[in-house]
KOLMAR-377509 format. One record per residue: residue in one letter; x, y, z of N, C-alpha, C, O in turn. Coordinates in Angstrom, 2 decimals. Example, Ala and Ser with C-alpha at 12.3 -4.5 7.8 and 13.67 -1.06 7.14 Angstrom:
A,13.19,-5.69,7.80,12.30,-4.50,7.80,13.20,-3.30,7.80,14.24,-3.32,8.46
S,12.85,-2.25,7.08,13.67,-1.06,7.14,12.90,0.03,7.87,13.41,1.14,8.04
# end
This chain:
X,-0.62,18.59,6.40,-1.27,17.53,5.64,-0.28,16.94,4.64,0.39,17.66,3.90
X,-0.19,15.54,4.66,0.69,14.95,3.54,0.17,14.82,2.68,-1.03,14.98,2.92
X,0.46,14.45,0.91,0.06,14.55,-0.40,1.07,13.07,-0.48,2.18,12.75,-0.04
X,0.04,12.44,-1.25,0.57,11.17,-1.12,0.32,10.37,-3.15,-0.76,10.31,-3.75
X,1.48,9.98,-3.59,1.25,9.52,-4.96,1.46,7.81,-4.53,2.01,7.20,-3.61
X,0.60,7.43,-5.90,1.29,5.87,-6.31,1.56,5.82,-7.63,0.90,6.42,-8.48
X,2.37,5.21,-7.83,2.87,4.60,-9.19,2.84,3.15,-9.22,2.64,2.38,-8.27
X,3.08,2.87,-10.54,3.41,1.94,-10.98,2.40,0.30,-11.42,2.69,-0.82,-11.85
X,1.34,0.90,-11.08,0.43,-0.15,-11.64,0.14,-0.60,-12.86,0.87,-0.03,-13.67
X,-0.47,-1.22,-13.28,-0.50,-1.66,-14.91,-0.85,-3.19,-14.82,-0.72,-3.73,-13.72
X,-1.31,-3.96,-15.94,-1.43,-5.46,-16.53,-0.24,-6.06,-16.40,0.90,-5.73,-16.71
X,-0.74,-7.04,-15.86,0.15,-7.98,-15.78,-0.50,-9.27,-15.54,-1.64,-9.48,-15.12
X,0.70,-10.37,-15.96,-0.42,-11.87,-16.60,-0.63,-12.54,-14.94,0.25,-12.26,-14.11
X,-1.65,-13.28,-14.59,-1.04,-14.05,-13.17,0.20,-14.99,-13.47,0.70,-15.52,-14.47
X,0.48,-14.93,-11.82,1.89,-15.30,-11.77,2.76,-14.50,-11.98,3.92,-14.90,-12.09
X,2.44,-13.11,-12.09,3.47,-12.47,-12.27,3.94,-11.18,-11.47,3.16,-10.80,-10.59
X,4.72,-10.70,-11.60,4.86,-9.27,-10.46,4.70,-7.78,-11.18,4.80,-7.43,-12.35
X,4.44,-7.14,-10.06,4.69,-5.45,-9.74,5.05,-5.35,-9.13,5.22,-6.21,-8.26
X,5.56,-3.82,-9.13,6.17,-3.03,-7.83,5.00,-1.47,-7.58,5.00,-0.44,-8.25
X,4.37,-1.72,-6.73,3.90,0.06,-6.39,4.79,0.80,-5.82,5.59,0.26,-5.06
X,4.85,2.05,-6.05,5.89,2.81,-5.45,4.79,3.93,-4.78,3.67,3.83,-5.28
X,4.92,4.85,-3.86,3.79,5.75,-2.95,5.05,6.89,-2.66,5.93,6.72,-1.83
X,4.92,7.96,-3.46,5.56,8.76,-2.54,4.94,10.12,-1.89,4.11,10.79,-2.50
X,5.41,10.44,-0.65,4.76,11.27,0.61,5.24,12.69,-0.09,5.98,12.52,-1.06
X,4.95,13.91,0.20,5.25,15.06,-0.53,4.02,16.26,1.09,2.79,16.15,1.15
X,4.86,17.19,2.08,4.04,17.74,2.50,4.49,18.02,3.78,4.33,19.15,4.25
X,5.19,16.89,4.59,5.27,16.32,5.48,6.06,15.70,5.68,6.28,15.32,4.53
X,7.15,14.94,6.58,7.99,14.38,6.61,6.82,12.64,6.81,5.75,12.54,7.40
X,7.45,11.80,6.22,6.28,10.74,6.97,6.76,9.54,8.04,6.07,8.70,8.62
X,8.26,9.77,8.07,9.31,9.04,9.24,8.05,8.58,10.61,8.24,7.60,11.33
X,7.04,9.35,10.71,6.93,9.27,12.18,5.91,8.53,11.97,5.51,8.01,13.01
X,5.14,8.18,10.77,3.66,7.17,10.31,3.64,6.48,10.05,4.28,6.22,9.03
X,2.89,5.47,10.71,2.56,4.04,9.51,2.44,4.25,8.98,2.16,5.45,9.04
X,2.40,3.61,7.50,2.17,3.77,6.11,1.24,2.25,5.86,1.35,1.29,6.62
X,0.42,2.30,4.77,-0.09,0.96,4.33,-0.66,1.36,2.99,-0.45,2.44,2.43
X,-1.34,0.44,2.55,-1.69,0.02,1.65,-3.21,-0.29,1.39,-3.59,-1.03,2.30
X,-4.03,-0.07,0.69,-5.37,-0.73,0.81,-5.73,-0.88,-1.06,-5.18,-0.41,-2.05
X,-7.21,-1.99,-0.82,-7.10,-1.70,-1.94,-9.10,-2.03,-2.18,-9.89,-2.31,-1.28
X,-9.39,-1.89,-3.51,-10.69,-1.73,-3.72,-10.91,-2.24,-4.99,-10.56,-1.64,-6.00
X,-11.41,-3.21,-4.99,-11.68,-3.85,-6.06,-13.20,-3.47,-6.79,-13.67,-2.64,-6.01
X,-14.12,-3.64,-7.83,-14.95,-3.15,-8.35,-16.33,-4.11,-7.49,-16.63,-5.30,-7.58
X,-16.89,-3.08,-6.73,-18.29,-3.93,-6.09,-18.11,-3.91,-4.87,-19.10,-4.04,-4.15
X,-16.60,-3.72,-4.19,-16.63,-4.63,-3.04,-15.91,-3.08,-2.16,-15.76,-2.08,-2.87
X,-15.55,-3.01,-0.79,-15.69,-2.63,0.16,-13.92,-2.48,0.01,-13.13,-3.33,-0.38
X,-13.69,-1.20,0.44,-12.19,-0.70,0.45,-11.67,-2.16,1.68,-12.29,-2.53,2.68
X,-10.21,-2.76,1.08,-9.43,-3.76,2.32,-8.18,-3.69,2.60,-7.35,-3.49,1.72
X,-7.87,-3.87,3.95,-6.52,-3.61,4.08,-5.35,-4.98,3.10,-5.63,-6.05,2.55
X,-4.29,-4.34,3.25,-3.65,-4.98,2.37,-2.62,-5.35,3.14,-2.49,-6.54,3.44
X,-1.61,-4.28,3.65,-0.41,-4.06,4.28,-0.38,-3.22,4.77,-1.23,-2.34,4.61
X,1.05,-3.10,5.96,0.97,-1.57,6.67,2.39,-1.71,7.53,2.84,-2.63,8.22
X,2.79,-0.60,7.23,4.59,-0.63,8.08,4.37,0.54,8.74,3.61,1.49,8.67
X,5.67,0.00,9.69,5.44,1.18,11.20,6.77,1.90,10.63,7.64,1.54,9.85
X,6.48,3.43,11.58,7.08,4.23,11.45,8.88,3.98,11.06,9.51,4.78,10.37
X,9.28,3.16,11.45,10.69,2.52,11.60,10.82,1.25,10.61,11.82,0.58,10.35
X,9.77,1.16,10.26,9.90,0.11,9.08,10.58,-1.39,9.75,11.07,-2.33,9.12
X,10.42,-1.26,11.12,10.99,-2.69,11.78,9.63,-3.78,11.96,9.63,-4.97,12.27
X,8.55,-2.93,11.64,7.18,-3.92,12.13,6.25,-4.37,10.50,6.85,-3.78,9.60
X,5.57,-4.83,10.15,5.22,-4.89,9.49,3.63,-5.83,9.33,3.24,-6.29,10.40
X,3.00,-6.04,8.43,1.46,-6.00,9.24,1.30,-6.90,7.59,2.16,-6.79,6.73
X,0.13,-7.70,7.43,-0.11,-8.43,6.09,-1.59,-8.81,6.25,-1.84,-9.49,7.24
X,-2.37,-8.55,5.63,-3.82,-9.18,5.16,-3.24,-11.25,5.06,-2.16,-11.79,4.83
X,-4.45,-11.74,5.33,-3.72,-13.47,5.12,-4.06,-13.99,3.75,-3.95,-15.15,3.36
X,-4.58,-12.67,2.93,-4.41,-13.32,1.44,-3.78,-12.59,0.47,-4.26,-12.41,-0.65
X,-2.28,-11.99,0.98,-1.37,-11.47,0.27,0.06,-11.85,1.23,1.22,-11.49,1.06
X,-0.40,-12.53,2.05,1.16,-13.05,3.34,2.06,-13.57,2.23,1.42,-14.09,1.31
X,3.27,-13.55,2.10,3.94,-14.82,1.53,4.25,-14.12,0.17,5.28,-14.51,-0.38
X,3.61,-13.25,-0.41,3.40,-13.19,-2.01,3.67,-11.37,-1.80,4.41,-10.98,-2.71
X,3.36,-10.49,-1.06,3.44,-9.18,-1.24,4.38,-8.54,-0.02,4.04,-8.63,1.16
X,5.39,-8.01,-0.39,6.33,-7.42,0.49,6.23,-5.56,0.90,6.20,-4.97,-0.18
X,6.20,-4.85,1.72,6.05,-4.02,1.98,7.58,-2.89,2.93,7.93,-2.84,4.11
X,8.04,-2.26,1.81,9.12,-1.40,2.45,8.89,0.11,2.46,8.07,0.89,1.95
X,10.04,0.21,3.32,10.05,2.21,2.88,11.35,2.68,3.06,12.26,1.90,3.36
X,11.52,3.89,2.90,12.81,4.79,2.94,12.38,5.82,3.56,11.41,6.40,3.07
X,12.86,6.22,4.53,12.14,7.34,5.46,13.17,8.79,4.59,12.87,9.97,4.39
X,14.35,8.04,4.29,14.98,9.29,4.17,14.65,10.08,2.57,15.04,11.21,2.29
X,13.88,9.20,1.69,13.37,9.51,0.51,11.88,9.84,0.83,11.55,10.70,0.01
X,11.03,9.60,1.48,9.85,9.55,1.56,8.76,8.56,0.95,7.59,8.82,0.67
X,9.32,7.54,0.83,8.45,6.62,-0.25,8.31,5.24,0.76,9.00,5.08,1.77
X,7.27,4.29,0.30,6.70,3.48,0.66,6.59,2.93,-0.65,6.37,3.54,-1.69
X,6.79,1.42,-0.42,7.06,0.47,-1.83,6.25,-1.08,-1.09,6.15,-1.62,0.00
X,5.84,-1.27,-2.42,4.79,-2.50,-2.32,5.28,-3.52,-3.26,4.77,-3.37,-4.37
X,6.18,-4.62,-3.16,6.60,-5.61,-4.24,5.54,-6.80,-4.07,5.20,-7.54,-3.14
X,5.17,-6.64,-5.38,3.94,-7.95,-5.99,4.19,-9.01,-6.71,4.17,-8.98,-7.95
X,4.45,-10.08,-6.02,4.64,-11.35,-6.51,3.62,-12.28,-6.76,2.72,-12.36,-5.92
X,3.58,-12.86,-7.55,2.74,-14.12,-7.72,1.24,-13.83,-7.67,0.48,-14.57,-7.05
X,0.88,-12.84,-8.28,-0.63,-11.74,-8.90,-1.14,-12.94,-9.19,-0.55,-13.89,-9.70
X,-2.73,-12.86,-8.68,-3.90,-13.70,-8.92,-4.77,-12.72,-9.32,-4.63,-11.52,-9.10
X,-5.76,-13.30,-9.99,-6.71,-12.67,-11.34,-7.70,-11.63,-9.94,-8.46,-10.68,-10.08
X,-7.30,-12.25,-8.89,-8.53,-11.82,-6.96,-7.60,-10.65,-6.23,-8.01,-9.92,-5.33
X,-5.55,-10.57,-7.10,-5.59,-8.66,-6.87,-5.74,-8.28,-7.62,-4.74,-7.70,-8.02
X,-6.59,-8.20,-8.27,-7.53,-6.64,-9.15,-7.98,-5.77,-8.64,-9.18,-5.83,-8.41
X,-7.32,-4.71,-8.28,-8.32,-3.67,-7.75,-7.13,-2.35,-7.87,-5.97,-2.31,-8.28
X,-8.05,-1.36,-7.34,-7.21,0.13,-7.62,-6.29,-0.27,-6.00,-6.72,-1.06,-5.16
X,-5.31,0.30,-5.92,-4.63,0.16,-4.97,-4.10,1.84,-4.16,-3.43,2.70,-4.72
X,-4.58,1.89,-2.95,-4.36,3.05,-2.40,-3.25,2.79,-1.29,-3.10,1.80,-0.57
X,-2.24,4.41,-1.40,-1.40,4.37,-0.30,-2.00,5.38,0.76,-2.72,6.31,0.43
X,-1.57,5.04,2.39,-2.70,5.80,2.91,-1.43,6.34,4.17,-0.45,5.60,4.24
X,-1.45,7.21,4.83,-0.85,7.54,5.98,-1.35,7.29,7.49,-2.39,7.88,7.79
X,-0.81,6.57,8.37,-1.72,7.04,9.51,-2.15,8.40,10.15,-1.65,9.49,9.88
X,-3.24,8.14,11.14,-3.81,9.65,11.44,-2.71,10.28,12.53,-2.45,11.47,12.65
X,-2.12,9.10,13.33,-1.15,10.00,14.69,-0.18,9.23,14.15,-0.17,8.38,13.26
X,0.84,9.83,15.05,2.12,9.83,14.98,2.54,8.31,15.72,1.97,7.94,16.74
X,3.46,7.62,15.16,3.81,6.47,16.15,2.71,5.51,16.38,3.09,4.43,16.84
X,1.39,5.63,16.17,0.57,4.53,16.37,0.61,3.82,15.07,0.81,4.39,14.00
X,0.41,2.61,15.20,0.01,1.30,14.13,-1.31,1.19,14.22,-1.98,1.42,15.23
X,-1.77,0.78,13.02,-3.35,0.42,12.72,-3.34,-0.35,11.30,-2.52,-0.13,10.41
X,-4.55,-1.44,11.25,-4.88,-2.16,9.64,-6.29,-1.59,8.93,-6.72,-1.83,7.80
X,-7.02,-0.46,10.35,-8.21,-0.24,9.87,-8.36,0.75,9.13,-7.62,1.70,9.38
X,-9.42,0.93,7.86,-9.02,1.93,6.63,-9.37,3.30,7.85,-8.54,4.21,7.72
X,-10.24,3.52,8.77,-10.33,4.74,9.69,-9.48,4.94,10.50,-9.66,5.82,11.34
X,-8.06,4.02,10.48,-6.97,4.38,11.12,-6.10,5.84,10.26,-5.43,6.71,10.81
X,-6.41,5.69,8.88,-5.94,6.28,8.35,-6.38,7.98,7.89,-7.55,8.32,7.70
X,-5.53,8.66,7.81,-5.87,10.35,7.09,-5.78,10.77,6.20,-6.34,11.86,6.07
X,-5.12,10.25,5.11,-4.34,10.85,4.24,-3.82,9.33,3.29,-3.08,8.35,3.36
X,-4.86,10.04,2.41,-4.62,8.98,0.90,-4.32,9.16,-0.42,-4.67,10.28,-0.79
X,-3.83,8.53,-1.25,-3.11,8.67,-2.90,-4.87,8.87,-3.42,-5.97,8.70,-2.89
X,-4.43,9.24,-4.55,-5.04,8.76,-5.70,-5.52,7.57,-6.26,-6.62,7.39,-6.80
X,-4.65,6.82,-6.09,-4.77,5.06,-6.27,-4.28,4.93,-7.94,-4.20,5.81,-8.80
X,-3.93,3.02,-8.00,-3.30,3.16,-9.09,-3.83,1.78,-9.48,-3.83,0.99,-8.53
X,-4.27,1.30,-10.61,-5.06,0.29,-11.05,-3.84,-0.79,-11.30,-2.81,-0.68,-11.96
X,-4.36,-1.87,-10.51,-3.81,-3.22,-10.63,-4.75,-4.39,-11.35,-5.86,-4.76,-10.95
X,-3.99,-4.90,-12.55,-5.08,-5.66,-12.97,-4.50,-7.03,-13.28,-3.47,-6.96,-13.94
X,-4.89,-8.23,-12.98,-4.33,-9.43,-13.60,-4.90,-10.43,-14.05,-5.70,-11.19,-13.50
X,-4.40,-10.43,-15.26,-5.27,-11.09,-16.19,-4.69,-12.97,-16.26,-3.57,-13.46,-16.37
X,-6.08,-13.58,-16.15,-5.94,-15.34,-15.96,-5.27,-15.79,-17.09,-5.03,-16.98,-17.24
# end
């Protein structure tokens, strides 16, 4: 089983950026998609982002395309989320999640096994 952290959330004004950082601890996670989801207050856990095992593929919700970048380092274990151009609509706790098999890709939150803690993103108008 992997153990999975995020960092780096906090206030920030719109228009402006973060970086989440997710690191894997358990497990090697080279062989998993990795993504992102997130949950805002009221509303229904959503995918966000999601990179394949090789970090050559990469996957985007169509209301973070353009504005949120998604990397990793297989050889560190981390998965990184760069946040550009924050609207007051990403507010929400933000979870890093692992896929369930090895080598498969998925955007659906039941694709996934293994989730952070989550880390509060908030942006204020």
């Amino acid at each position: 089983q992997v153990q999975l952290v995020e960092s780096g959330g906090g206030l920030v004004q719109a228009g402006g950026s973060l970086r989440l950082s997710c690191a894997a601890s358990g497990r090697p996670s080279s062989m998993y998609t990795m993504g992102w989801f997130r949950q805002a207050p009221g509303k229904e856990r959503e995918f966000v982002t999601a990179i394949a095992w090789t970090g050559g593929r990469t996957y985007y919700a169509d209301s973070v395309k353009g504005r949120f970048t998604i990397s990793r380092d297989n050889a560190k274990n981390t998965v990184d989320l760069q946040m550009n151009s924050l609207k007051p609509e990403d507010t929400a706790v933000y979870y890093c999640a692992s896929h369930k098999i090895p080598y498969f890709v998925g955007t659906q939150a039941a694709d996934f096994a293994s989730w952070g803690q989550g880390t509060q993103v908030t942006v204020s108008s």
